[in-house]
N, C-alpha and C positions, 0 to 999 in steps of 0.2 A: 487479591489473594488467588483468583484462578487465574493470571497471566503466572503468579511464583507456580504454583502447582505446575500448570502448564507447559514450564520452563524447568523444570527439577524432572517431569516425565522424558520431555525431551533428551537429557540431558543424559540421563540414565539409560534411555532406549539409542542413543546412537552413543554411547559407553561399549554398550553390549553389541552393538552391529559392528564397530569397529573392531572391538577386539575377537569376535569369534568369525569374521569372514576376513581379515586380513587388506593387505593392503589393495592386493588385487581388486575384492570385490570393493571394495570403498574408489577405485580410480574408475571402473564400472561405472554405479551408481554416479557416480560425480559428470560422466561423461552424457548417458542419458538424462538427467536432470539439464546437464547447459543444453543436452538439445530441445528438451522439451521448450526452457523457457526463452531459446533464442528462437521457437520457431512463429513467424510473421502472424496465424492466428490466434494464438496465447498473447503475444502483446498487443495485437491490436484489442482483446479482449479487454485483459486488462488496464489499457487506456481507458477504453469508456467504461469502464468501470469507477474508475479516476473519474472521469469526467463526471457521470454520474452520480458520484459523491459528492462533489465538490458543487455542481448545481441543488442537493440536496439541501447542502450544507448552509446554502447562499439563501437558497429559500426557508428554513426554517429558522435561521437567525434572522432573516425580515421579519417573519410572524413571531417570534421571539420578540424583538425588541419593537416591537408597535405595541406589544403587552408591557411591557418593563419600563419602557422609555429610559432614562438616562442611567438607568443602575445596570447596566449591562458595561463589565469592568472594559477597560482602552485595550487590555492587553487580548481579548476576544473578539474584537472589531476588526483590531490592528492583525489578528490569525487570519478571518475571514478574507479580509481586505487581499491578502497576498493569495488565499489561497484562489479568491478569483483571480487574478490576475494570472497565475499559472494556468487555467482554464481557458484563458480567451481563444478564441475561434481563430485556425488557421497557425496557432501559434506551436512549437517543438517542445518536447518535455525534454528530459537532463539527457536522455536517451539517443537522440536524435528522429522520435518518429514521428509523426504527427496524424490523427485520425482522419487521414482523406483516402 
C-alpha cells in the first residue's frame, strides 16, 4: 500500500511540475539529474551500496536458513544464489563500473 500511495504522489507531483514549468524547465531538470547520476562519486556510492546489500542479504539468509532448514522455498535460494554472484569481487555491474 505505501509503494501505491508513493507512486500516485509521485505521479501527481510530476503532473503538476510538468505542466506548470513547461517544457523548458523539464529538459533543465532532466539535464541536471543525468549529471548528477553520471557523476563517478554517486555511482561509486551507490555500487557499494549494491554491494552492501547484497552481502547483507547473503548473510541474513545464512542465519535464516540455519533456523528453518529445508523450508526456505527453491525460488529464495535460487534469488540469493544470483544475487551473490553479481557481487563477486573484482567483478562489473550492467554499467560497466566496477568498485576499485
Amino acid at each position: 500500500m505505501r509503494y501505491k500511495v508513493t507512486f500516485v504522489v509521485g505521479l501527481a507531483l510530476g503532473y503538476v511540475l510538468g505542466t506548470r514549468a513547461g517544457r523548458e524547465r523539464y529538459e533543465e531538470l532532466k539535464k541536471s539529474v543525468r549529471g548528477f547520476v553520471q557523476n563517478p562519486a554517486v555511482r561509486n556510492a551507490a555500487e557499494t551500496a549494491g554491494q552492501s546489500g547484497r552481502a547483507f542479504a547473503g548473510k541474513a539468509f545464512a542465519a535464516v536458513g540455519e533456523k528453518v532448514g529445508d523450508a526456505v522455498p527453491d525460488s529464495l535460494s535460487e534469488r540469493v544464489r544470483v544475487l551473490r554472484g553479481r557481487g563477486a569481487a573484482g567483478s562489473e555491474d550492467e554499467w560497466g563500473t566496477s568498485n576499485t
